[in-house]
Biopython code that builds the backbone (N, CA, C, O; Angstrom):
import numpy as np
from Bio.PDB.StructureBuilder import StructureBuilder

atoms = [
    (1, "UNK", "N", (-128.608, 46.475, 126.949)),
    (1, "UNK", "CA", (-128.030, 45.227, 126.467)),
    (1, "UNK", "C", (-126.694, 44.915, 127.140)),
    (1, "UNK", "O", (-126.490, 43.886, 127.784)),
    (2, "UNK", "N", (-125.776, 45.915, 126.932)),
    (2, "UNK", "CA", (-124.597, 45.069, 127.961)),
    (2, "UNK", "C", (-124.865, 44.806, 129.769)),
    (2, "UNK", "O", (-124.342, 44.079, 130.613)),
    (3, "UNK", "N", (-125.811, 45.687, 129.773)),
    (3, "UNK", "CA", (-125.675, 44.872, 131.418)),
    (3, "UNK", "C", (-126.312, 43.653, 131.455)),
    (3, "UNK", "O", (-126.392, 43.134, 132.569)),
    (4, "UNK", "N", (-126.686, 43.189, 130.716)),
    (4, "UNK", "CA", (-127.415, 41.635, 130.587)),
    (4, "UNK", "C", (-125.713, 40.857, 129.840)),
    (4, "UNK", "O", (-125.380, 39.757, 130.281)),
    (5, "UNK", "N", (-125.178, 41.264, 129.200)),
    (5, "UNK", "CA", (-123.953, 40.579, 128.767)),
    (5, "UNK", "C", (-123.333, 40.465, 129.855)),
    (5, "UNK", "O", (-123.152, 39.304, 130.222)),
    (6, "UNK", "N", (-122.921, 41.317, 130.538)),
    (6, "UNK", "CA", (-122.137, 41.500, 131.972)),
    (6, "UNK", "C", (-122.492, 40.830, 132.732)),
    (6, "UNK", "O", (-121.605, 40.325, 133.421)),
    (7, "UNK", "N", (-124.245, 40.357, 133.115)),
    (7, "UNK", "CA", (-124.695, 39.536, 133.981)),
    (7, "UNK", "C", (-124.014, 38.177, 133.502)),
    (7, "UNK", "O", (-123.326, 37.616, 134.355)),
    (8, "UNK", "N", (-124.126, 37.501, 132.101)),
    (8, "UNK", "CA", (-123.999, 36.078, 131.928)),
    (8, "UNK", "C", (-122.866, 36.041, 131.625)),
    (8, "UNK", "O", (-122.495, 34.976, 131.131)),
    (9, "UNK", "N", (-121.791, 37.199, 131.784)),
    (9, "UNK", "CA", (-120.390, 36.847, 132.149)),
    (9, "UNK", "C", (-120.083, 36.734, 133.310)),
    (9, "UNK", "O", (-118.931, 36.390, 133.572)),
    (10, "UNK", "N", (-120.850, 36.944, 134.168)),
    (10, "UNK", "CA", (-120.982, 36.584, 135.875)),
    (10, "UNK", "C", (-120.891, 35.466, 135.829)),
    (10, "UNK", "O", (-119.916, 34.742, 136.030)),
    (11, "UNK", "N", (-121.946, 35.230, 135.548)),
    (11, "UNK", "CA", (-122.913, 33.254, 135.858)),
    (11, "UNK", "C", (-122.020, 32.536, 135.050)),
    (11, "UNK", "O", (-121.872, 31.368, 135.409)),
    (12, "UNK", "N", (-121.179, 32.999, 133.753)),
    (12, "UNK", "CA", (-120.491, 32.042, 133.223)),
    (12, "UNK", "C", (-119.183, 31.660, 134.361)),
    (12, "UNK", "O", (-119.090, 30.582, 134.948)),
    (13, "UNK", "N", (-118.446, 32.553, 134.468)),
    (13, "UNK", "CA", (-117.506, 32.842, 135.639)),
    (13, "UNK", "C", (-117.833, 31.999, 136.742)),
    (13, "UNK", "O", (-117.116, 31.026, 136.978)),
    (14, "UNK", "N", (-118.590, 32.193, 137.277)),
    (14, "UNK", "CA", (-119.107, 31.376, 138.789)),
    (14, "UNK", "C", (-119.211, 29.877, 138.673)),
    (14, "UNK", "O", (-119.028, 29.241, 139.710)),
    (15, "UNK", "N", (-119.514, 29.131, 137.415)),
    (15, "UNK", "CA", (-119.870, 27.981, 137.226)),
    (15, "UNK", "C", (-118.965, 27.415, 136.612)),
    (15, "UNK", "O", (-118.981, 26.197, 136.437)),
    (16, "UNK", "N", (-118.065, 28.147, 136.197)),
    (16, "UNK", "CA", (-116.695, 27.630, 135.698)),
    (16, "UNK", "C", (-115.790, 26.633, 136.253)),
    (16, "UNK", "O", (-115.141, 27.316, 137.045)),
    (17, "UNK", "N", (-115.375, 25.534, 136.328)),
    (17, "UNK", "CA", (-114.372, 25.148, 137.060)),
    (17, "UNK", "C", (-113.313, 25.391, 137.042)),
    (17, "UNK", "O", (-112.767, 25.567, 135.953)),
    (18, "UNK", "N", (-112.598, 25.498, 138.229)),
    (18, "UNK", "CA", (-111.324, 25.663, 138.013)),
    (18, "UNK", "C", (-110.536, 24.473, 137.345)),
    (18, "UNK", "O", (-110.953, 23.326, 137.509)),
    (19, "UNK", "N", (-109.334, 24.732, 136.547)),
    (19, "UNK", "CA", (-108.309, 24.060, 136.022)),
    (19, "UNK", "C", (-107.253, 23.626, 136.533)),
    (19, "UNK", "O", (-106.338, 24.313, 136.987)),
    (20, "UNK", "N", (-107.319, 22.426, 136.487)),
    (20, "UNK", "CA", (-106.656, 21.364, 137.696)),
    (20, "UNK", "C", (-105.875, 20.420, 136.443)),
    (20, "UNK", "O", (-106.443, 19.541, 135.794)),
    (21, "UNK", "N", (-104.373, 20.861, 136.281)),
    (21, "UNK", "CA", (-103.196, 19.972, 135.796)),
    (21, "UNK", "C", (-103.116, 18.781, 136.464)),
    (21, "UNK", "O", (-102.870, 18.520, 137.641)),
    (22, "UNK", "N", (-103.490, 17.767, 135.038)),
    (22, "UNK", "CA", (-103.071, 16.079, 135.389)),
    (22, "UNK", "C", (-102.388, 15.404, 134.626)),
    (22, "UNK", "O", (-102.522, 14.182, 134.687)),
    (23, "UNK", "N", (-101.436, 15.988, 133.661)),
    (23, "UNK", "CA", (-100.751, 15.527, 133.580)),
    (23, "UNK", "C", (-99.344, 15.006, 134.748)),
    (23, "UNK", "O", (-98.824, 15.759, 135.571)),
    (24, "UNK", "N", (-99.035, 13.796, 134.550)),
    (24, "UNK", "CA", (-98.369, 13.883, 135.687)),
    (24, "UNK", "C", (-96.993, 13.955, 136.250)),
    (24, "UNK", "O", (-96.346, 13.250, 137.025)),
    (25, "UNK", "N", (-96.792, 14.953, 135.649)),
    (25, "UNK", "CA", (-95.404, 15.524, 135.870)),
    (25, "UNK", "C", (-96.000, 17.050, 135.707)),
    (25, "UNK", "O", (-95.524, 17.656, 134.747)),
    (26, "UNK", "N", (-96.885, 17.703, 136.429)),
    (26, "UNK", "CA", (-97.399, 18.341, 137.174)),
    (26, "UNK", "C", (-97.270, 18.738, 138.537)),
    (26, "UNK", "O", (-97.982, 18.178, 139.371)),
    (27, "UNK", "N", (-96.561, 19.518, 138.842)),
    (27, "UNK", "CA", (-96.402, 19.909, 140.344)),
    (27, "UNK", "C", (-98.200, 20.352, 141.046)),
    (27, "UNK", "O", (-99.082, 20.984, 140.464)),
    (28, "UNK", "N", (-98.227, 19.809, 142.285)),
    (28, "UNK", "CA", (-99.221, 19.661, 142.879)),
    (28, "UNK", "C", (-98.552, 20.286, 144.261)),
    (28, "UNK", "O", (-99.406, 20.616, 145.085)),
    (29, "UNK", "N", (-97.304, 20.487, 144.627)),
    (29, "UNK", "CA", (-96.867, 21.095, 146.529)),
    (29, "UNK", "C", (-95.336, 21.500, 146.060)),
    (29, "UNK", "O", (-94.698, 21.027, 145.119)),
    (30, "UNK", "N", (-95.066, 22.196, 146.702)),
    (30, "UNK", "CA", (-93.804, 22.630, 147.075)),
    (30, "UNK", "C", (-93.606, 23.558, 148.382)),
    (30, "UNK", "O", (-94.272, 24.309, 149.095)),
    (31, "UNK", "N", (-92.128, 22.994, 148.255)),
    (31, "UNK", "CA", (-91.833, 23.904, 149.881)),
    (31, "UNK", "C", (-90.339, 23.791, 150.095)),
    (31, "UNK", "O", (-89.663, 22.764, 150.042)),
    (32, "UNK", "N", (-89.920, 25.100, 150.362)),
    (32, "UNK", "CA", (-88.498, 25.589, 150.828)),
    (32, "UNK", "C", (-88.167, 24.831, 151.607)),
    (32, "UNK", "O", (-88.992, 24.603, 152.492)),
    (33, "UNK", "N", (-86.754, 24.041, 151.668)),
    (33, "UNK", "CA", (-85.913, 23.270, 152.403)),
    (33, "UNK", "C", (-84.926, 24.274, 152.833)),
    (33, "UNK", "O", (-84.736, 25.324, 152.219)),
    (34, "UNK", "N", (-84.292, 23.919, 153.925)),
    (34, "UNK", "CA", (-82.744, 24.388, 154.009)),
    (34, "UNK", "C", (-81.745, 23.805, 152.804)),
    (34, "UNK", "O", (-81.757, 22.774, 152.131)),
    (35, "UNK", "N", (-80.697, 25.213, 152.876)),
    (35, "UNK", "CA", (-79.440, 24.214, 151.563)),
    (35, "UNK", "C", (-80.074, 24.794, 149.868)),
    (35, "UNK", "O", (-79.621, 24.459, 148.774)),
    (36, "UNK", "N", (-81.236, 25.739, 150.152)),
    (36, "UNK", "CA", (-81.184, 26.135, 148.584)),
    (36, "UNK", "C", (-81.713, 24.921, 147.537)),
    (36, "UNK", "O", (-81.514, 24.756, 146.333)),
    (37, "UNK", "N", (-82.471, 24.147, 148.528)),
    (37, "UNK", "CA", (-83.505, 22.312, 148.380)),
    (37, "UNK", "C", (-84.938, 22.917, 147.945)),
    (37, "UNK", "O", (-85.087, 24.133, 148.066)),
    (38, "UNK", "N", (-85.779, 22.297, 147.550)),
    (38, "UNK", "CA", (-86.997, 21.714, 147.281)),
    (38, "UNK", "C", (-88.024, 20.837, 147.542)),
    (38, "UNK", "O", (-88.049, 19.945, 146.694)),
    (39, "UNK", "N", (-89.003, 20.721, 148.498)),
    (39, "UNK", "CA", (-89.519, 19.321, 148.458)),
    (39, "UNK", "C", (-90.742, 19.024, 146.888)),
    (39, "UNK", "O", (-91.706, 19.782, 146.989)),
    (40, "UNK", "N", (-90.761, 18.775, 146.534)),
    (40, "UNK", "CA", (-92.030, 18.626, 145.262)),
    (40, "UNK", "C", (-93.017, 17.672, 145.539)),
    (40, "UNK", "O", (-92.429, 16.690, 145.991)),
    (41, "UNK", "N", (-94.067, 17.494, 145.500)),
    (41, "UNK", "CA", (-94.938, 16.569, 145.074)),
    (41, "UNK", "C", (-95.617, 16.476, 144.054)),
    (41, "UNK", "O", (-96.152, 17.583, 143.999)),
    (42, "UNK", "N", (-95.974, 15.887, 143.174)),
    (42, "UNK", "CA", (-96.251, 15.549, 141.978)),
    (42, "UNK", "C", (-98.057, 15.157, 141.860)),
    (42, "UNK", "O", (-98.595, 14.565, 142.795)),
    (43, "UNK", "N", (-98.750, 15.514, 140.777)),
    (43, "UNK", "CA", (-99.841, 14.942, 140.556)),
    (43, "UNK", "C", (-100.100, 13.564, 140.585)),
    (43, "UNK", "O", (-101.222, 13.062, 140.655)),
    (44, "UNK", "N", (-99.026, 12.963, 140.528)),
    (44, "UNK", "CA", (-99.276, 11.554, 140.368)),
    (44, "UNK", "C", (-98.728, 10.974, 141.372)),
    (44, "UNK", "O", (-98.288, 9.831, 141.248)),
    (45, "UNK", "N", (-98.627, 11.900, 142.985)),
    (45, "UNK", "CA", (-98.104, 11.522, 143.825)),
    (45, "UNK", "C", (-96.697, 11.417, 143.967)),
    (45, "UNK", "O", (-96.251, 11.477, 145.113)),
    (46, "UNK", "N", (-95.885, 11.266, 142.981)),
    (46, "UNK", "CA", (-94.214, 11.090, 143.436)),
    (46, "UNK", "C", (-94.070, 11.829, 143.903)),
    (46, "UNK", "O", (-94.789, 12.807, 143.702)),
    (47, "UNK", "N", (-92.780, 11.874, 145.089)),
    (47, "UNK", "CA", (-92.578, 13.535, 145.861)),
    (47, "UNK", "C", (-90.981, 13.146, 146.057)),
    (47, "UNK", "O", (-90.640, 11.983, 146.272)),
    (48, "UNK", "N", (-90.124, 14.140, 145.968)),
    (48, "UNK", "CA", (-88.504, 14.118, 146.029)),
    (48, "UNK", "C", (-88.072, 15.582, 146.303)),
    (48, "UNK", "O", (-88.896, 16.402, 146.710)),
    (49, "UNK", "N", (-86.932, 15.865, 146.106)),
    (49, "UNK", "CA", (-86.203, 16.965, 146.050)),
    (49, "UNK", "C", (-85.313, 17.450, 145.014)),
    (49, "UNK", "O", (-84.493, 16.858, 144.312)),
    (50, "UNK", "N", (-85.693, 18.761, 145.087)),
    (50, "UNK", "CA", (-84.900, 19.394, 144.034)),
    (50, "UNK", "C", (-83.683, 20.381, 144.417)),
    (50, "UNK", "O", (-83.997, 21.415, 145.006)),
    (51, "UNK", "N", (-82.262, 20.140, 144.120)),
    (51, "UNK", "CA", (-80.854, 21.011, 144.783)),
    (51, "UNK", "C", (-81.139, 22.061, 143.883)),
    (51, "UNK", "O", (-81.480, 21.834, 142.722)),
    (52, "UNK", "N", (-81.030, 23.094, 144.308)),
    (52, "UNK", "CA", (-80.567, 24.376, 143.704)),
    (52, "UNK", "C", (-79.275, 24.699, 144.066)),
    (52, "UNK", "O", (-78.728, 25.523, 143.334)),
    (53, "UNK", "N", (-78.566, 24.221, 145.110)),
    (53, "UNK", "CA", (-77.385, 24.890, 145.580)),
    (53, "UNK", "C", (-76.231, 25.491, 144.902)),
    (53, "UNK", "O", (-75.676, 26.586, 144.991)),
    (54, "UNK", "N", (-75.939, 23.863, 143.814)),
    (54, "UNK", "CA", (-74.825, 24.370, 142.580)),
    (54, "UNK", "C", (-74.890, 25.573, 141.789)),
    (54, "UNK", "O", (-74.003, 26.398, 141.570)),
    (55, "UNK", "N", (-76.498, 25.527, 141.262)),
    (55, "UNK", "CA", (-77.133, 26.323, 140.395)),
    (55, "UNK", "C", (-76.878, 27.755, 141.287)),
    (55, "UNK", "O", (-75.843, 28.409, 141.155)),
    (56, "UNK", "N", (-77.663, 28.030, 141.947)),
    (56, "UNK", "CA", (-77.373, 29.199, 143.225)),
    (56, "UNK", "C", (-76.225, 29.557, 143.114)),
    (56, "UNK", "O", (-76.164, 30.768, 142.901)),
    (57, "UNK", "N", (-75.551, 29.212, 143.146)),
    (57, "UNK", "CA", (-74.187, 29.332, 143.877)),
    (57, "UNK", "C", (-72.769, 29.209, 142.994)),
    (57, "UNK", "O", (-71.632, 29.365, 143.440)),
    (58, "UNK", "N", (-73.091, 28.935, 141.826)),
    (58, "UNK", "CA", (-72.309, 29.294, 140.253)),
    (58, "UNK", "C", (-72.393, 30.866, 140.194)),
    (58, "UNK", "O", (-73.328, 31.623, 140.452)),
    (59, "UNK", "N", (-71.440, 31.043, 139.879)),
    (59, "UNK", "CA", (-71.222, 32.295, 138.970)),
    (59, "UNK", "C", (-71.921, 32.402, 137.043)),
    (59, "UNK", "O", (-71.685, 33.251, 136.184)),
    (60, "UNK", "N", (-72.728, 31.249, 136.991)),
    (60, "UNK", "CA", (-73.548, 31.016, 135.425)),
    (60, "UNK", "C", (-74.404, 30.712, 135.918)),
    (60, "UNK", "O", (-74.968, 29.705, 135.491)),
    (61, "UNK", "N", (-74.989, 31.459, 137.144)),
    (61, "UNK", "CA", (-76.473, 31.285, 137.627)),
    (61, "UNK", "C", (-77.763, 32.256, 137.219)),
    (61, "UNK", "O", (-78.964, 32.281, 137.488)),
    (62, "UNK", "N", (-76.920, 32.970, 136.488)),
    (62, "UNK", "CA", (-77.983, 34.232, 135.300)),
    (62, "UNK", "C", (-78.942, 34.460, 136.487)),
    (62, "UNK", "O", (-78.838, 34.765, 137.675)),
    (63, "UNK", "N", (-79.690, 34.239, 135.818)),
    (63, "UNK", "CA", (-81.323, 35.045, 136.614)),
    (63, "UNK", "C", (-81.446, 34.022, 138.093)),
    (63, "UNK", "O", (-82.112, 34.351, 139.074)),
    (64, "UNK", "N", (-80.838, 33.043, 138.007)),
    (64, "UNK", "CA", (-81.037, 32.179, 139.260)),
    (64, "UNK", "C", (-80.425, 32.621, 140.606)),
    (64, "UNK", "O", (-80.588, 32.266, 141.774)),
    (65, "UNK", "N", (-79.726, 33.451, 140.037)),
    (65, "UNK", "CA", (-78.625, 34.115, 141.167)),
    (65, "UNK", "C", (-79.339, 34.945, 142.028)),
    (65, "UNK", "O", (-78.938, 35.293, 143.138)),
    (66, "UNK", "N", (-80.369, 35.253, 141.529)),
    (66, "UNK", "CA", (-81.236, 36.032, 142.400)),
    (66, "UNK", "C", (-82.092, 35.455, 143.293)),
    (66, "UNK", "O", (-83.064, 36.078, 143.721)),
    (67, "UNK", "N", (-81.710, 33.744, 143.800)),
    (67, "UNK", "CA", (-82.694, 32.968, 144.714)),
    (67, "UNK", "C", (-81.332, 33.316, 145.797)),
    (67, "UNK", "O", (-81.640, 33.386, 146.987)),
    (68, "UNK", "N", (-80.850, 33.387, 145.681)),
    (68, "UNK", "CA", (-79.399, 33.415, 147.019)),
    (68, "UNK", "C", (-80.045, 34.600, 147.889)),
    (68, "UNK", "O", (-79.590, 34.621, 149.033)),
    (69, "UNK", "N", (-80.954, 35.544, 147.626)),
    (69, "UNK", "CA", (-82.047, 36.338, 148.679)),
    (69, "UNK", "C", (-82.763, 35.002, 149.372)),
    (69, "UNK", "O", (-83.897, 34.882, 148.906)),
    (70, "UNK", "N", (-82.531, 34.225, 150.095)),
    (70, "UNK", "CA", (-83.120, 33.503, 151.293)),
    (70, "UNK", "C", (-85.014, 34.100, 151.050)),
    (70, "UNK", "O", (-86.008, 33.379, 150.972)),
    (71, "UNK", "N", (-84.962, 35.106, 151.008)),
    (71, "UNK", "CA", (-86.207, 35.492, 151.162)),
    (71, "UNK", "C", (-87.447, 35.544, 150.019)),
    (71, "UNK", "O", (-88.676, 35.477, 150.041)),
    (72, "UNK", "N", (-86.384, 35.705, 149.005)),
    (72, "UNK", "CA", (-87.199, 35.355, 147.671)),
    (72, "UNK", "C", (-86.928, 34.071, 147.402)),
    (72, "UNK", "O", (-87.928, 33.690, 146.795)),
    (73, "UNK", "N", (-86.243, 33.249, 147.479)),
    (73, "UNK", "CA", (-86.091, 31.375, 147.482)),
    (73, "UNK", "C", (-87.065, 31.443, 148.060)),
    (73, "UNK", "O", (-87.982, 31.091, 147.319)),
    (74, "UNK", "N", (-87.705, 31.948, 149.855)),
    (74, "UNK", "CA", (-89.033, 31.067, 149.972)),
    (74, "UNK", "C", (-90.269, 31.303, 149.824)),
    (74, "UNK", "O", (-91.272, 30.823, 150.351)),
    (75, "UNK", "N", (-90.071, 32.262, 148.890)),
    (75, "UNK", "CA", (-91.322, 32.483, 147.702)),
    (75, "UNK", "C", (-91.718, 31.737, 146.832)),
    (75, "UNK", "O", (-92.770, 32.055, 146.277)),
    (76, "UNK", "N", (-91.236, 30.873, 146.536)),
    (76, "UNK", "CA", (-91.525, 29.232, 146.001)),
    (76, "UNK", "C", (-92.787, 29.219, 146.019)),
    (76, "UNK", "O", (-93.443, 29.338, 147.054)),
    (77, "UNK", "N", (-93.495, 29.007, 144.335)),
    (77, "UNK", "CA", (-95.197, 28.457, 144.687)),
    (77, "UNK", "C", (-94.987, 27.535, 143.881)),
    (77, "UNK", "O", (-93.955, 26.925, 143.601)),
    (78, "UNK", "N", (-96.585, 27.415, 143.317)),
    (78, "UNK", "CA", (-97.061, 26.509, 142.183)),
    (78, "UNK", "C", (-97.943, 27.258, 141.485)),
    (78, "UNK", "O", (-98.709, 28.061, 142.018)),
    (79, "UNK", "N", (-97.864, 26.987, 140.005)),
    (79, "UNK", "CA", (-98.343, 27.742, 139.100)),
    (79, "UNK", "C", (-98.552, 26.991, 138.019)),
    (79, "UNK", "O", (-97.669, 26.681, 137.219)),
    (80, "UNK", "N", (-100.029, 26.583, 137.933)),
    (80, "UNK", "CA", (-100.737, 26.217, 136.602)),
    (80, "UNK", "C", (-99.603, 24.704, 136.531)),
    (80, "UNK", "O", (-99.623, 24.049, 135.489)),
    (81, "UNK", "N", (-98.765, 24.304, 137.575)),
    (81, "UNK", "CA", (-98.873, 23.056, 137.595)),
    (81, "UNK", "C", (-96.884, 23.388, 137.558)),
    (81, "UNK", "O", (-96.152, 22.438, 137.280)),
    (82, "UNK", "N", (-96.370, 24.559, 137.816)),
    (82, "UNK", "CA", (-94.883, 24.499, 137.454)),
    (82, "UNK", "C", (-94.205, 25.088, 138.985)),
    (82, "UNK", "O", (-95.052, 25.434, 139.809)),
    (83, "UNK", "N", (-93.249, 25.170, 139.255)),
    (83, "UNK", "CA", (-92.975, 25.738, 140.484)),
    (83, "UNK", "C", (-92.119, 27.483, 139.565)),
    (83, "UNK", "O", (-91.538, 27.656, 138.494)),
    (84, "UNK", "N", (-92.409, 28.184, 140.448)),
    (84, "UNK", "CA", (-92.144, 29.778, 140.108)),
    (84, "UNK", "C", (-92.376, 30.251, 141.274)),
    (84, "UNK", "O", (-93.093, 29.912, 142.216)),
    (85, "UNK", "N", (-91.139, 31.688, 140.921)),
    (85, "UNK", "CA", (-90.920, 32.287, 141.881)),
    (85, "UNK", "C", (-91.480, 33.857, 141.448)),
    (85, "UNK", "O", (-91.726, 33.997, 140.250)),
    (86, "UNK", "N", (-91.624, 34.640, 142.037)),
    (86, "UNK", "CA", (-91.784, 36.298, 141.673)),
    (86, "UNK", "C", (-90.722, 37.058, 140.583)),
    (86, "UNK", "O", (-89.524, 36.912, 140.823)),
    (87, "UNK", "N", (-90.999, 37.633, 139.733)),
    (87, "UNK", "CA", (-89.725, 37.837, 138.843)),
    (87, "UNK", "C", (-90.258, 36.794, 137.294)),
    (87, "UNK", "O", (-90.276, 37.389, 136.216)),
    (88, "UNK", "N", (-90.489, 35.917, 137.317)),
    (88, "UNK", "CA", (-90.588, 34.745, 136.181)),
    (88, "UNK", "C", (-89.143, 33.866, 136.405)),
    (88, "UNK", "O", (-88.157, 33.579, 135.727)),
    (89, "UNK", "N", (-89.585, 33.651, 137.621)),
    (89, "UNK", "CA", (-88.199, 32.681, 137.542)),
    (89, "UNK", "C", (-89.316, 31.111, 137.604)),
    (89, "UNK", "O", (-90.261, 31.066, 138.390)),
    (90, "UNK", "N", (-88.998, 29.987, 136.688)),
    (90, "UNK", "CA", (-89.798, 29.044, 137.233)),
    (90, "UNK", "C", (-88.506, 27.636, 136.712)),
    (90, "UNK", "O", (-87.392, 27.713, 136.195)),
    (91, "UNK", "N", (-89.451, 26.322, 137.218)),
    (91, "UNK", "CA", (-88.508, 25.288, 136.972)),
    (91, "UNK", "C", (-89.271, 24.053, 135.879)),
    (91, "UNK", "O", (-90.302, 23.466, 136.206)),
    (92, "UNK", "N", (-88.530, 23.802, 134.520)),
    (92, "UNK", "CA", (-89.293, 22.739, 134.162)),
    (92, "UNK", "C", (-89.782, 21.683, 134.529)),
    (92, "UNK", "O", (-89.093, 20.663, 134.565)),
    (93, "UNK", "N", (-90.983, 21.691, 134.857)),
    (93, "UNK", "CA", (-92.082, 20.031, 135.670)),
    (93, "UNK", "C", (-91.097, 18.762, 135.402)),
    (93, "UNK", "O", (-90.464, 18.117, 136.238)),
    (94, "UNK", "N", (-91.162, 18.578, 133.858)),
    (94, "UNK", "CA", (-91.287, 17.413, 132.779)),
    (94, "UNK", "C", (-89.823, 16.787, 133.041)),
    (94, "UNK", "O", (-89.569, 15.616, 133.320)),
    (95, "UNK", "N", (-89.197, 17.538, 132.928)),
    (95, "UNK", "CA", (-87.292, 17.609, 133.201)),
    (95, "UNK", "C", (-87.502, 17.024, 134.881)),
    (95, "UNK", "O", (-87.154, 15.863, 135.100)),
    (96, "UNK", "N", (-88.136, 17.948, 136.158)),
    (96, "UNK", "CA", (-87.984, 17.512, 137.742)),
    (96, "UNK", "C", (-88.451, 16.271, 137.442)),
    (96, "UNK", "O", (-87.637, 15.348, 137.442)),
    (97, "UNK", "N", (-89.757, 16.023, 137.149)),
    (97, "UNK", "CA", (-90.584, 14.380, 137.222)),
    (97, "UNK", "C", (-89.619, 13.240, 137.086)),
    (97, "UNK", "O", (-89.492, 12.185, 137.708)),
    (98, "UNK", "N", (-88.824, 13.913, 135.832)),
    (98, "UNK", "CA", (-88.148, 12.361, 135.433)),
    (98, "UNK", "C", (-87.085, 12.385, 136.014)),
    (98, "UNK", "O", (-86.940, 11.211, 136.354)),
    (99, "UNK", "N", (-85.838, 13.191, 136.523)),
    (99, "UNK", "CA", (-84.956, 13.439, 137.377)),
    (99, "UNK", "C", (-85.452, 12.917, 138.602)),
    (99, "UNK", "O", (-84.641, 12.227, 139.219)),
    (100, "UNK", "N", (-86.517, 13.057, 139.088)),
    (100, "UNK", "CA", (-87.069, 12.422, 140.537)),
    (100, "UNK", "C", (-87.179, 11.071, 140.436)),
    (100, "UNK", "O", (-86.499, 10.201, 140.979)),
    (101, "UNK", "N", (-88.136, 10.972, 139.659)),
    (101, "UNK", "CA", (-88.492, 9.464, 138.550)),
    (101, "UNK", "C", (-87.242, 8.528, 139.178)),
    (101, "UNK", "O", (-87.426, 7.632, 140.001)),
    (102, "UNK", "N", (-86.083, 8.872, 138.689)),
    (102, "UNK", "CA", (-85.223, 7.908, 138.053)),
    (102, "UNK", "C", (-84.159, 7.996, 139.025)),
    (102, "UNK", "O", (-83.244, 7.196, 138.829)),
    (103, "UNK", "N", (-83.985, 9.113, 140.485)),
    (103, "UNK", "CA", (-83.145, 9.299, 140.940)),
    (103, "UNK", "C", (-83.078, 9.950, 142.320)),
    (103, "UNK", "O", (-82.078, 10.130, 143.015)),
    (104, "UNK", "N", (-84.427, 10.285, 142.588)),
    (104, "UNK", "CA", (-85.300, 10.910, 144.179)),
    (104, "UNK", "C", (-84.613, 12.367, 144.145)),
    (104, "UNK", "O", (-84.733, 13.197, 145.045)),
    (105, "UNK", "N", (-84.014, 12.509, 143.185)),
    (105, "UNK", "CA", (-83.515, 14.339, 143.750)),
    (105, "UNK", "C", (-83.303, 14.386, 142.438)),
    (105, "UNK", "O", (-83.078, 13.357, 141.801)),
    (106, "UNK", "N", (-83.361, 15.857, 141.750)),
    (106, "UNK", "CA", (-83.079, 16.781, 140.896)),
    (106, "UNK", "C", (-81.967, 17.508, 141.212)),
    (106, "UNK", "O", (-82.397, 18.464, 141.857)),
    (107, "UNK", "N", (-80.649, 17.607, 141.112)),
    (107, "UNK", "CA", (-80.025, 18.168, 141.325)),
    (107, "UNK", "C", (-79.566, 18.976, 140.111)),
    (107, "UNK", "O", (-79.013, 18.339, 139.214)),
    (108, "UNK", "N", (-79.739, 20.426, 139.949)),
    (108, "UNK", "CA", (-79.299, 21.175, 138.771)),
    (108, "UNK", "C", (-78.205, 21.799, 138.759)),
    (108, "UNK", "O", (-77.971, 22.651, 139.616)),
    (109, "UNK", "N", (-77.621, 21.595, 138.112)),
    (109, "UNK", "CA", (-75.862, 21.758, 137.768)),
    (109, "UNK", "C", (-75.835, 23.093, 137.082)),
    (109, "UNK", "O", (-76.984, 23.499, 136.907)),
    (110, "UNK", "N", (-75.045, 23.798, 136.697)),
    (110, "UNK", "CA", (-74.932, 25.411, 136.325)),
    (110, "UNK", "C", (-74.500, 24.950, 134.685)),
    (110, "UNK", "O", (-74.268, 25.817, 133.841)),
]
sb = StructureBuilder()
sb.init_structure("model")
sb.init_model(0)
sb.init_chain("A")
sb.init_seg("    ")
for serial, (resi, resn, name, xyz) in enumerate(atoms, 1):
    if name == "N":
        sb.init_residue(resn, " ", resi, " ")
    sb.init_atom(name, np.array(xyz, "f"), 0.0, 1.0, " ", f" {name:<3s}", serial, name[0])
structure = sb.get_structure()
């Protein structure tokens, strides 16, 4: 009996679709700029930039302080629709969207 369970947890698996965030303030691209920047693109197409520099570069940069490694900053992905880095460092969508929204850059202050 379980190797027949095991099988139609296969076939369930395989036929599954993947889960594709549409809400739209949903990150859909990102990518390391020079300057401790962001480019974003959005599910709903908007695309802008996001400053980290201030943030970076404060002394009340807590856990953020650890993007000033150049090398872990361009570890930058996308995740289930958020931008994150290795560690659990990530950035709120909902907060970038409307900061972009209303102003073409996100700039985050410490």
């Amino acid at each position: 009996m379980p190797a027949e369970a095991d099988a139609k947890d296969d076939r369930a698996a395989a036929v599954t679709p993947t889960i594709q965030p549409t809400a739209p303030w949903r990150v859909r691209e990102v990518m390391a700029l020079p300057g401790d920047r962001l480019f974003v693109r959005f599910v709903d197409g908007l695309t802008g930039v996001v400053d980290l520099s201030a943030l970076i570069a404060s002394p009340e940069a807590g856990v953020f302080g650890r993007l000033r490694e150049r090398s872990l900053f361009e570890q930058v992905t996308v995740e289930m629709g958020a931008v994150v880095w290795p560690g659990e460092l990530d950035l709120a969508p909902d907060a970038m969207h409307a900061a972009i929204k209303q102003h073409g850059e996100w700039k985050i202050q410490p």
